[in-house]
N, C-alpha and C positions, 0 to 999 in steps of 0.2 A: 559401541558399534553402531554404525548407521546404518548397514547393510546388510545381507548376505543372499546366499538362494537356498532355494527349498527342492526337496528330494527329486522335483521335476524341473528341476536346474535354473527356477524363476527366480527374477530379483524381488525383494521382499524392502522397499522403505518405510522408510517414517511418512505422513501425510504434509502436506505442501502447504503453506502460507504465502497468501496473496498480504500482504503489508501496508499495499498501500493501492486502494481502487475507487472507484466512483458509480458505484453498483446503480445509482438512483438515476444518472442519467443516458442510461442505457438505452438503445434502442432494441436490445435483444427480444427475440418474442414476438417483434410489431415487424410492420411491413419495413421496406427499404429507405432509411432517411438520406434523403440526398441533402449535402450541407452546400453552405455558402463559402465560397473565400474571404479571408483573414490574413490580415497585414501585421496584426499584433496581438499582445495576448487581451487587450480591450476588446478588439474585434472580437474575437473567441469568446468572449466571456459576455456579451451581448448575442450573438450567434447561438448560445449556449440558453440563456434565457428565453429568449422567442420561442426556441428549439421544446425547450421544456413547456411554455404556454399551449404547446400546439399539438400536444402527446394525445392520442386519444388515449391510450393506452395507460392503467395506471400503474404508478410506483410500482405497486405490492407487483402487481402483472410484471413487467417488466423487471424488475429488479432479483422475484422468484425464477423466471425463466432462466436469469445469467448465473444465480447462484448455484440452478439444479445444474447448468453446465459445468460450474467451476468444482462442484463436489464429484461428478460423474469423471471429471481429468484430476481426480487426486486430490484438491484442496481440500482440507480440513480446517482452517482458521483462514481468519480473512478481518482484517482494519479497513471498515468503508468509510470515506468522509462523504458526506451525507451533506448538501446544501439547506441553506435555511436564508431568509430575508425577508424586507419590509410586502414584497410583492406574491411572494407564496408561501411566507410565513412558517409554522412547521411542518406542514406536511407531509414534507420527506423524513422526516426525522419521527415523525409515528408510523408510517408505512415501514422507514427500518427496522424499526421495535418489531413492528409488525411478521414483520419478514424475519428478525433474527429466531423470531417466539414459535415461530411455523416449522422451522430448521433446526434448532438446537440438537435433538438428537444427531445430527450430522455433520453441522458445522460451528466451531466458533466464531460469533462474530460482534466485534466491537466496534459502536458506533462514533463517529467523531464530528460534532457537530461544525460543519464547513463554513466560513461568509464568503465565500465564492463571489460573492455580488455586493460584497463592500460589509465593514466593521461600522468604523469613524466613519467614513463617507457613503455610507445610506444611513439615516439618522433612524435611531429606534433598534438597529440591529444587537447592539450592545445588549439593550434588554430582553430580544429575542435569544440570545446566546447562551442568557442567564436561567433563560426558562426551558432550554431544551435540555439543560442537564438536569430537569427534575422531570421533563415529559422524554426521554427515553437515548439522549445521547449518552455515552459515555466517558468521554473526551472533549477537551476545550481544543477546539480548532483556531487556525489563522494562516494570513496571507499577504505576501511581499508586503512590510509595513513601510515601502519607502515605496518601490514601484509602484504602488498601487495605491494604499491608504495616505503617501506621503507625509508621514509621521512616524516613525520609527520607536522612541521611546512612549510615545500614548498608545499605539497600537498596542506596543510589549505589556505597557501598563494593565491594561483589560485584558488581554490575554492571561499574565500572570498572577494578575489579579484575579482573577476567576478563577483560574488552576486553586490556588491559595484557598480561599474563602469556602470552595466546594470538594476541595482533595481530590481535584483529578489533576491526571494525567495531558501533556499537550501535544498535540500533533500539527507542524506548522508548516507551509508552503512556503518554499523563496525560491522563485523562479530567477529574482535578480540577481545579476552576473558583473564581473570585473571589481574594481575595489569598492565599491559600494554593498556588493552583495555579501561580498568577503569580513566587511564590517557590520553589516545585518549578523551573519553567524556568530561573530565572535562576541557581540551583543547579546544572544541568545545564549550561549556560552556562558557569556559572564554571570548573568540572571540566573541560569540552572543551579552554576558552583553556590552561588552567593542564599539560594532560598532551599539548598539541599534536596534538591529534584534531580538528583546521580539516575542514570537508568528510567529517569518518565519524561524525558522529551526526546521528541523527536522532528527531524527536519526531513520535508519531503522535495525531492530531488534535488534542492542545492548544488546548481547548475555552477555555482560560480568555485566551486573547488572540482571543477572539473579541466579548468583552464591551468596549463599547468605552468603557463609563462609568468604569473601571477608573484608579485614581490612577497604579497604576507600570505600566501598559500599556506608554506609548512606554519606558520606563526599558528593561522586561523583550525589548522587543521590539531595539533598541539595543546589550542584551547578547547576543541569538539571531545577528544581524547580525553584531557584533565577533567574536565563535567560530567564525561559520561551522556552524551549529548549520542544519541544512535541518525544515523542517513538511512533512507528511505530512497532505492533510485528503481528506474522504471524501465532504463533500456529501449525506453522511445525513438522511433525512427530518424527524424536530425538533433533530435537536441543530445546535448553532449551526457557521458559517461563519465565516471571518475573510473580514476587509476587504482585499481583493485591493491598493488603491490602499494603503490604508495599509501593508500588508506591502514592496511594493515602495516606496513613500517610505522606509523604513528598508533595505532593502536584506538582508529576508529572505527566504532561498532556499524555494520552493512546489513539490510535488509531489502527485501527484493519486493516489488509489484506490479500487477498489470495496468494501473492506474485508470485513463478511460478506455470502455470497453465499445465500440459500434456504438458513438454518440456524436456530439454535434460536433465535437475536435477532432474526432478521426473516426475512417471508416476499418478503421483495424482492431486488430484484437480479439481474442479466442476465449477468454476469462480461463485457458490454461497454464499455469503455473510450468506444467511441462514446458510449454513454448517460451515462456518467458524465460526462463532459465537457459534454455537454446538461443535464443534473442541475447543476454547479457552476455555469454561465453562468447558470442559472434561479433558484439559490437567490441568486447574487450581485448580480442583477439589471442583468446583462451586456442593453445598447441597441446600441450603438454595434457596427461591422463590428471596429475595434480592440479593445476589450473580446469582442464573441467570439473572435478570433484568439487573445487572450491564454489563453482559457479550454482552447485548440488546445494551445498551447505549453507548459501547464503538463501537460498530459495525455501530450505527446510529450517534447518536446525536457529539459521540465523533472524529469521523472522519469529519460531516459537520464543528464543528468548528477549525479541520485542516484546511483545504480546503475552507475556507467561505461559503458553502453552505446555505444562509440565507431559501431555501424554506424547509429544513430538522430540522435548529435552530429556525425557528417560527413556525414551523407545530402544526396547531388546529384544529384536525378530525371535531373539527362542520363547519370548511369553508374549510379544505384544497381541492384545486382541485389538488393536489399532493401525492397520497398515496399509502401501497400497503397493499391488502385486504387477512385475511385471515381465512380459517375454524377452528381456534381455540379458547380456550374458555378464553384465557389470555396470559399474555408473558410467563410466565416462562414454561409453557408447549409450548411455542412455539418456544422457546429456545432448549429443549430436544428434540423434537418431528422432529425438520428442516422440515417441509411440505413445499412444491411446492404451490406461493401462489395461490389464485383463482385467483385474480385479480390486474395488476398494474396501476396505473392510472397517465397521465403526460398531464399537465395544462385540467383535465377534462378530459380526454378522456382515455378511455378504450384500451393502448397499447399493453398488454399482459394477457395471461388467460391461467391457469393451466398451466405454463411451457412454453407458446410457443407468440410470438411475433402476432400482429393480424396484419393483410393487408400486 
């Protein structure tokens, strides 16, 4: 059961999983960042660097304020990728520690160490990547290794290689699209089957199985399927969506995130799960009470079993002392509707109410 309501006719869920976000480069908490325009996602990603050099405000500040938002709107577990490189070194990736060690009673949160600002193409970063998963990442991170790193198999190499050598888990960007992106996945794909990593990789937003004129689409998507390969999508405002039906006719695993939250990429974003979930039913063009449940379950259920979250995958409203409570009369208008819940509840206790954090 996912659901139900209690004697005063409230909905009663499982807690929310944000999948996939970028808690570190937040502006939340500090004053109003006014950004620059971006032609491309290079611009952004230098835009994103200055951005960060020019923070008064630190991590732990900034990244605490977004979290205490995102548990106060019902999230309970949360995948941050977490930047690191030659020019700010770890930083970010000890203030995460930081920040998760501060939270835990409240929230899960698993770190993923990001090169956001180059692997192979900022030299040294390889060995920074090496050394975060022993100073507080949890995850081996990575990003377009053609678009960006323009090496595809050496990028995979260290990436995989590292996963291998330290037994983690990977969590990997491909923003790149059309049949080059489509052969990035299936690359990915292939590496997963082949090193027995079923269920510990993942691809965040893989824009390019969202194109659905695409020759090797089903081929690519067929391969994400057989690996056990899970997508990570965001619901962002132009970039493209995948086809929800078509993902599950193949039998690929969907997780939901708010990705960046009020930072140097956009001035959007609520770090709530509720919203996000209303955001992907909107951009998928979810009708039906089943298509919005669906949009429920990829938001809860289908992020805790990225993330092992076993108290979100056995949640039974008649014992959970884990839940989050709300004034409406079912899911699917609580899908449409995104209300502020009344109430979050973690191991029994009454942590937040209407919005705001208690004690």
């Amino acid at each position: 059961m996912t659901s139900t309501t209690d004697s005063a006719n409230r909905l009663i869920t499982p807690g929310f999983v944000d999948a996939h976000i970028h808690p570190d480069k937040t502006s939340w908490g500090s004053a109003w960042l006014s950004r620059k325009p971006a032609a491309s996602l290079s611009d952004l990603i230098s835009n994103d660097m200055a951005t960060q050099l020019a923070y008064r405000d630190s991590v732990e500040h900034r990244m605490g304020a977004l979290v205490e938002q995102a548990i106060a709107n019902g999230t309970t577990a949360m995948r941050a990728h977490i930047d690191f490189g030659t020019r700010i070194g770890l930083k970010n990736i000890h203030a995460a520690r930081s920040v998760a060690e501060k939270y835990r009673e409240l929230l899960d949160l698993q770190v993923v160490a990001f090169p956001q600002f180059g692997l192979l193409t900022d030299p040294g970063s390889v060995e920074l990547l090496e050394a975060a998963l022993t100073e507080g990442a949890d995850l081996v991170g990575g990003i377009d290794p053609v678009g960006l790193e323009h090496d595809l198999h050496g990028h995979l190499d260290v990436v995989f290689g590292l996963s291998q050598k330290h037994s983690r888990d990977i969590d990997i960007h491909v923003h790149d699209m059309g049949p080059e992106g489509l052969a990035e996945l299936r690359e990915i794909a292939s590496r997963t089957k082949a090193l027995g990593l079923r269920d510990r990789v993942t691809v965040g937003h893989a824009f390019a199985i969202c194109e659905a004129a695409s020759a090797d689409l089903e081929h690519t998507l067929e391969a994400l399927a057989e690996a056990g390969v899970w997508i990570a999508t965001c619901a962002l405002g132009p970039d493209p969506v995948p086809d929800l039906d078509l993902l599950e006719k193949h039998g690929v695993k969907l997780a939901l995130g708010s990705d960046g939250v009020r930072d140097a990429w956009s001035p959007f974003g609520t770090g709530s799960m509720v919203d996000r979930m209303h955001l992907l039913s909107y951009r998928t063009g979810a009708i039906t009470d089943a298509e919005l449940r669906r949009c429920f379950e990829i938001a809860t259920s289908g992020g805790a079993r990225l993330l092992g979250i076993d108290r979100v995958l056995d949640f039974d409203p008649a014992t959970a002392t884990d839940y989050v409570q709300f004034d409406q009369p079912g899911i699917a208008q609580l899908v449409v509707d995104r209300p502020v819940p009344a109430a979050v509840v973690r191991g029994g206790h009454r942590v937040a109410a209407a919005g705001a954090l208690l004690g």
